[in-house]
C-alpha positions in Angstrom: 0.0 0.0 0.0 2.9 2.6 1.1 4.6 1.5 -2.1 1.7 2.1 -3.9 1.1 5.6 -3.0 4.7 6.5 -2.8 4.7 5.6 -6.6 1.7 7.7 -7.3 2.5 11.0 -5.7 6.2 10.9 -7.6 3.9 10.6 -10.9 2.1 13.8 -9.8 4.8 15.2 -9.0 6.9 14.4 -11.7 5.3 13.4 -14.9 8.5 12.4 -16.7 8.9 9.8 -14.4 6.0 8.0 -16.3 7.3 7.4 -19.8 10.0 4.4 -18.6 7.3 3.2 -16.5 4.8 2.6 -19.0 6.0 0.0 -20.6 5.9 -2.8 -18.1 3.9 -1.4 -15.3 0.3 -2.1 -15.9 -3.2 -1.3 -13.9 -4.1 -4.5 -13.0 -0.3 -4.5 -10.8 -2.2 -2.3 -8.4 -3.4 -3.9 -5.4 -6.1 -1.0 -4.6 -9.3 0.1 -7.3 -8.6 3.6 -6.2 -4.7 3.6 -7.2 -5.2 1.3 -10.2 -7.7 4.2 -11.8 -5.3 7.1 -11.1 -2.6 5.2 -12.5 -4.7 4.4 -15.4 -5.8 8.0 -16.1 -1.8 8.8 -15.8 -1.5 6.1 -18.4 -4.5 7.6 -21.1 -2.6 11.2 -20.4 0.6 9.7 -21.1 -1.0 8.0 -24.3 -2.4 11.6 -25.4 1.2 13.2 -25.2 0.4 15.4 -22.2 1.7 18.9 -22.3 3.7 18.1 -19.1 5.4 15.3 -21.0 7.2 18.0 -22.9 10.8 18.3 -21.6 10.5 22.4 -21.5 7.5 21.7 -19.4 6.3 24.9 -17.3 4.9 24.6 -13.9 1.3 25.8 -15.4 1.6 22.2 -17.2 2.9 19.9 -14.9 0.4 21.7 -12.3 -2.5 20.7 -14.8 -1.4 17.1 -15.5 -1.6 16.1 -11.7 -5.2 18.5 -11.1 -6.3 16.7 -14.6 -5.9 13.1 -13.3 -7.5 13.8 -10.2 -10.3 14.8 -11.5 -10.7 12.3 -14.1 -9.7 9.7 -11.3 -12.6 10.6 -9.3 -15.0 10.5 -11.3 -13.9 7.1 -12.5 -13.1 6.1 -8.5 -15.1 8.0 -5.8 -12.6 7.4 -3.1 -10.2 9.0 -4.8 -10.6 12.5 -3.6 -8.9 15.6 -3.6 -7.7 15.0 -0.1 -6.2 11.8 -0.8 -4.2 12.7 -4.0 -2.9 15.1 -1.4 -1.5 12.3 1.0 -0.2 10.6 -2.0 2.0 13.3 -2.9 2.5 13.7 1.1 3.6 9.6 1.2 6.5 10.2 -1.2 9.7 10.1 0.2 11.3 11.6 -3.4 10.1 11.8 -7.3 13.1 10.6 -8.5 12.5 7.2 -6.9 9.7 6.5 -9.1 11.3 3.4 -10.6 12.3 1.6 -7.7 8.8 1.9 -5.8 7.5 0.7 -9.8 9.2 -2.2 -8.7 8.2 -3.0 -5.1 4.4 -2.7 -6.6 5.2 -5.3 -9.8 6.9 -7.4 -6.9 3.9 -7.7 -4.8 1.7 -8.3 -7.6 3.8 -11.2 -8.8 3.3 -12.5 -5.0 -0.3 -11.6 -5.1 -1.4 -13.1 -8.8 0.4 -16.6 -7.9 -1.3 -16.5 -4.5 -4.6 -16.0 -6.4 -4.4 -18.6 -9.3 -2.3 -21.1 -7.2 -5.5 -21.2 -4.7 -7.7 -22.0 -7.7 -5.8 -24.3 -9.1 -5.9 -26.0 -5.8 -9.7 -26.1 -5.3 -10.1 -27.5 -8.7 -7.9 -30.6 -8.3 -9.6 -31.2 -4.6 -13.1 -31.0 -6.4 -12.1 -33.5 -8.9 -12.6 -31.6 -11.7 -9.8 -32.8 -14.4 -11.1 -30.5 -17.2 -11.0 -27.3 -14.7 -8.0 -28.2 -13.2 -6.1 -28.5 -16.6 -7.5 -25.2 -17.6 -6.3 -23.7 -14.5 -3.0 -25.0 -14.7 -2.3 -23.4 -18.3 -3.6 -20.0 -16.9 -1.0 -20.4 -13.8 2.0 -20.8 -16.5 0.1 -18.1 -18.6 0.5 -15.6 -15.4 3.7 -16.7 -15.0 5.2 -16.0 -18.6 3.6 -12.3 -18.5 4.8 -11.6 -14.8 8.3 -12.8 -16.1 8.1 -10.8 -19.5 6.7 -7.7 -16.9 9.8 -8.3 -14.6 12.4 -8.8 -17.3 14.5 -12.0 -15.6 14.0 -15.1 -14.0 15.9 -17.4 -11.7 16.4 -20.6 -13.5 18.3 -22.6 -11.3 16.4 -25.2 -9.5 15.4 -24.4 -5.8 16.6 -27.4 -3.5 14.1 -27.9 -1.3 10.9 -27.0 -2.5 8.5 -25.8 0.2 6.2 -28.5 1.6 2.5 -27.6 0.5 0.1 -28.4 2.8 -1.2 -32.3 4.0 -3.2 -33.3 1.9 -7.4 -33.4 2.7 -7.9 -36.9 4.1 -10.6 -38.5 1.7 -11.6 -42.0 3.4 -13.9 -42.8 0.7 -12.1 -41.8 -2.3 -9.4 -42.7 -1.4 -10.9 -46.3 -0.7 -12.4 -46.6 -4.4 -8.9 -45.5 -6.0 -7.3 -48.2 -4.2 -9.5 -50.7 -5.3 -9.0 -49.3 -8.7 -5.4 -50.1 -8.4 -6.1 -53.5 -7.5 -8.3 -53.9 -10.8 -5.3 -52.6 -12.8 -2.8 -54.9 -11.2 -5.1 -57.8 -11.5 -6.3 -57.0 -15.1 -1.7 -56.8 -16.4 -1.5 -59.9 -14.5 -4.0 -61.9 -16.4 -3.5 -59.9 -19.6 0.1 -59.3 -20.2 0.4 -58.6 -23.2 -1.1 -54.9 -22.0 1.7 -53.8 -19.9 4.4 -52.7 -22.1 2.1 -50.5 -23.8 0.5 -48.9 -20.7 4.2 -48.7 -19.0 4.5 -46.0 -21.7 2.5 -43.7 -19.9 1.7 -44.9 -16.7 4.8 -44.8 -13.9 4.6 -46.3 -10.2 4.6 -42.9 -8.9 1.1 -42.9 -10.2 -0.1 -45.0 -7.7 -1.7 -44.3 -4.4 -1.1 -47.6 -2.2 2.4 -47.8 -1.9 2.1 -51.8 -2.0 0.3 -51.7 -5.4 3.3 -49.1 -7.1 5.7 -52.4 -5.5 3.4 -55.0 -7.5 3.4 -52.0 -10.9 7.0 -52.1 -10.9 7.5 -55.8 -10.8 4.5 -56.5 -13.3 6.8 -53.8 -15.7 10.0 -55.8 -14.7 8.7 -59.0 -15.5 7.2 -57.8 -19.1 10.6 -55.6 -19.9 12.9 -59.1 -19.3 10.4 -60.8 -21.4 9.9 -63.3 -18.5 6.9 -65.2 -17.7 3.7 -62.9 -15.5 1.6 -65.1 -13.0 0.9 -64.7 -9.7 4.1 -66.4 -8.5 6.5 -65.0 -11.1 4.9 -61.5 -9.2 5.5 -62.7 -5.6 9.0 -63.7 -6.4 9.7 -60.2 -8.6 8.5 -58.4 -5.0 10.2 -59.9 -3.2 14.0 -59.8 -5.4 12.8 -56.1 -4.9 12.6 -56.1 -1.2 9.4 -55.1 -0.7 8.2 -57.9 1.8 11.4 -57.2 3.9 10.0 -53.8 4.3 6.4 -55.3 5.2 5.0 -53.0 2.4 3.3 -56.1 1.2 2.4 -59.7 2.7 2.8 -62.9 0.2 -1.7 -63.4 1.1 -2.0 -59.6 -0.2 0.2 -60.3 -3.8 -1.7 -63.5 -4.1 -4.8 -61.8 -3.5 -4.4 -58.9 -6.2 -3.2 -61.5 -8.6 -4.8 -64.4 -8.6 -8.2 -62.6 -9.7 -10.4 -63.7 -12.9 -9.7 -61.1 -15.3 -10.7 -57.7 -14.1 -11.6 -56.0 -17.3 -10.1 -53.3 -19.7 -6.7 -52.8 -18.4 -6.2 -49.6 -20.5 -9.6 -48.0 -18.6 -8.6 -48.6 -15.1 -4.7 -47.4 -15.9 -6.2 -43.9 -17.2 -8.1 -44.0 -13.9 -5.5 -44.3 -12.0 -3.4 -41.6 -14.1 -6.3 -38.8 -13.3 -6.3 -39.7 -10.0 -1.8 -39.0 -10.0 -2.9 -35.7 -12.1 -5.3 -34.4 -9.7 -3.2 -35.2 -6.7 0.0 -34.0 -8.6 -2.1 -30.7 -9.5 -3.0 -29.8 -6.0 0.7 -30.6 -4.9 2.5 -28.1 -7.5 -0.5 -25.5 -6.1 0.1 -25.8 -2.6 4.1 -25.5 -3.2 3.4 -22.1 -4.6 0.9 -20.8 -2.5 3.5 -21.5 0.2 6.1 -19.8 -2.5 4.1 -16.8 -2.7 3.0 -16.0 0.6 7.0 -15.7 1.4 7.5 -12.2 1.3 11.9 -12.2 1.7 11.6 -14.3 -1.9 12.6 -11.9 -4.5 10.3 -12.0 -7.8 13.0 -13.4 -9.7 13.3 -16.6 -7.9 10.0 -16.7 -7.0 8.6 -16.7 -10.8 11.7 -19.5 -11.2 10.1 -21.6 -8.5 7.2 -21.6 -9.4 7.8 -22.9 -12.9 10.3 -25.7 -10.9 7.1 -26.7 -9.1 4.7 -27.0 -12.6 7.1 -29.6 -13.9 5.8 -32.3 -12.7 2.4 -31.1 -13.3 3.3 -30.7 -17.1 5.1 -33.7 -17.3 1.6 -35.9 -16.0 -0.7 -33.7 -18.2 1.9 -35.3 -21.5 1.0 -38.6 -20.4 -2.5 -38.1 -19.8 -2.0 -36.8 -23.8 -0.5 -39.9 -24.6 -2.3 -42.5 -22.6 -5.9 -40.9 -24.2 -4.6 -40.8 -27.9 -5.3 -36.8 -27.6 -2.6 -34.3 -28.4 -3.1 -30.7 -28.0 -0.4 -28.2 -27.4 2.0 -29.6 -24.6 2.1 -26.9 -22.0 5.0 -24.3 -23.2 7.9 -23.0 -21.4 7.7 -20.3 -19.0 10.8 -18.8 -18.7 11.1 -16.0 -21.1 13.4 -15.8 -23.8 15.8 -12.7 -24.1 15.1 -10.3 -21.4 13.4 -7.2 -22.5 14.6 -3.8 -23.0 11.5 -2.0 -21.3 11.1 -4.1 -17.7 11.4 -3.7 -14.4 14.5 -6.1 -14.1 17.0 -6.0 -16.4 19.5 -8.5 -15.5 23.3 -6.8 -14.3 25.9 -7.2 -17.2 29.3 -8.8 -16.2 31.6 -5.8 -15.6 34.1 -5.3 -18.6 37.6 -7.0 -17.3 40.8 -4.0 -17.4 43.0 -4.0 -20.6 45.9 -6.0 -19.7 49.5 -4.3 -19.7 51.9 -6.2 -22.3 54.4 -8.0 -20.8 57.8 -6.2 -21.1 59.7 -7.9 -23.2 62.9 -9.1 -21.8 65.9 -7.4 -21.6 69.0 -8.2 -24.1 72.0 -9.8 -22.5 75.3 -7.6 -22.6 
């Protein structure tokens, strides 16, 4: 808010202060309805070639660009009154620091805008809603690549450790029928082979809930890659080369059990049911890491933005195979790290400084 109206009263002040502003600043930035109208009736007077603009500007003129805003601004904004375009002017420490408090307001917004679509994305995936949640997800990177084209650079470097987001909503019931979903699947490769190279494709054990099932996923995928034979006891003894009854993640009964089924159906339609399930739950992970992200206010914009496209990743790489897995193949969600930074933004990245001409050696002396 101080940042806000520090920023405006240098633009009343000083209108020049605008021009290098205008570029990469934009109304929606503004966190207040009252501050966003007065900085968009700066932006239409900017647009109109203001007399203040000028650079042999009177007084007379810069005096009439800041009385014509306010009035414009208040009849666009009622709270913007008279009065208060006084305390903005009053709330600036100096004009020439226009740029710098530009900055603190594009830094909060990029804060703010992940907060905001983050949280939707979230509800969305906990709803259950694949088709929402996919269209959220797009407008997330979407915001991203603007915010990074308005700040002008971008950490790229991956940030070890992500932030936890927060435990996940328990779900008794779903999280009942997804399980026995899993079983199906399992059961279904185990009678019908042939199917599991071609689902392995697209489906990974990380996909899976029930930590015992992704044990049974990656020894049915073992078994098929090595060509070997796939039974129920081909499984048990492919579990347990992997360890996973020394870990008592499974029981001999419980392999036995998923495999030894009558055939359980489609194995394709119960592997894209477990797949929406990993999207979903991989969709409100990536949103909850940055929600957290965004509500840290010491993280600069520039590694914030960078994190937040670190946290998408997985997300993106899910939505491919859910492409894949449903023969469907629109646009696989873009990059959103900008390209070459711009020349009008608040960030321009600092250019190594220019290494010192080196002296030439002297050469050496001639002996006597």
């Amino acid at each position: 808010m101080q940042a806000e109206q520090a920023l405006l009263g240098a633009l009343l002040l000083d209108p020049a202060q605008l021009p290098p502003l205008a570029d990469w600043l934009e109304v929606r930035h503004f966190h207040r309805p009252a501050h966003a109208a007065l900085y968009e009736v700066l932006l239409a007077q900017h647009a109109a070639d203001h007399r203040a603009l000028a650079s042999e500007a009177d007084p007379d003129a810069r005096r009439a660009w800041a009385l014509e805003a306010i009035c414009a601004a208040e009849a666009a904004s009622p709270g913007l009154t008279p009065s208060y375009a006084h305390a903005l002017i009053a709330a600036c420490p100096r004009a020439e620091h226009a740029p710098a408090y530009a900055r603190m307001v594009l830094e909060s917004a990029v804060h703010r805008a992940l907060h905001e679509h983050a949280h939707r994305l979230l509800l969305a995936a906990q709803s259950s809603d694949m088709q929402d949640a996919v269209h959220l997800a797009e407008v997330l990177r979407q915001a991203i690549r603007q915010l990074t084209d308005a700040w002008g650079a971008v950490d790229p470097r991956p940030r070890r450790p992500l932030p936890q987001p927060p435990a996940r909503r328990p779900d008794p019931a779903g999280d009942e029928a997804l399980r026995g979903s899993e079983a199906m699947l399992l059961g279904a490769l185990t009678d019908q082979p042939a199917a599991i190279v071609g689902i392995a494709q697209w489906l990974t054990g990380e996909d899976f809930l029930d930590p015992g099932h992704r044990a049974v996923y990656h020894a049915l995928t073992a078994l098929a890659h090595r060509g070997e034979p796939v039974d129920a006891l081909t499984v048990l003894w492919e579990v347990q080369r992997r360890g996973a009854l020394t870990s008592r993640t499974l029981t001999p009964d419980r392999i036995r059990g998923i495999c030894a089924g009558t055939s359980a159906g489609d194995p394709g339609y119960w592997a894209e049911t477990v797949l929406l399930a990993s999207l979903l739950r991989q969709a409100a992970t990536s949103a909850g890491i940055i929600r957290a992200l965004a509500l840290d206010p010491s993280l600069p914009a520039t590694q914030l933005l960078g994190a937040a496209t670190q946290a998408l990743e997985p997300l993106a790489a899910i939505q491919h195979r859910w492409q894949t897995a449903t023969g469907t193949q629109p646009p696989r969600p873009g990059p959103v790290l900008a390209g070459a930074p711009r020349t009008a933004a608040a960030h321009t990245p600092p250019q190594p400084a220019a290494r010192p001409p080196q002296r030439p050696k002297a050469s050496p002396r001639a002996g006597p």
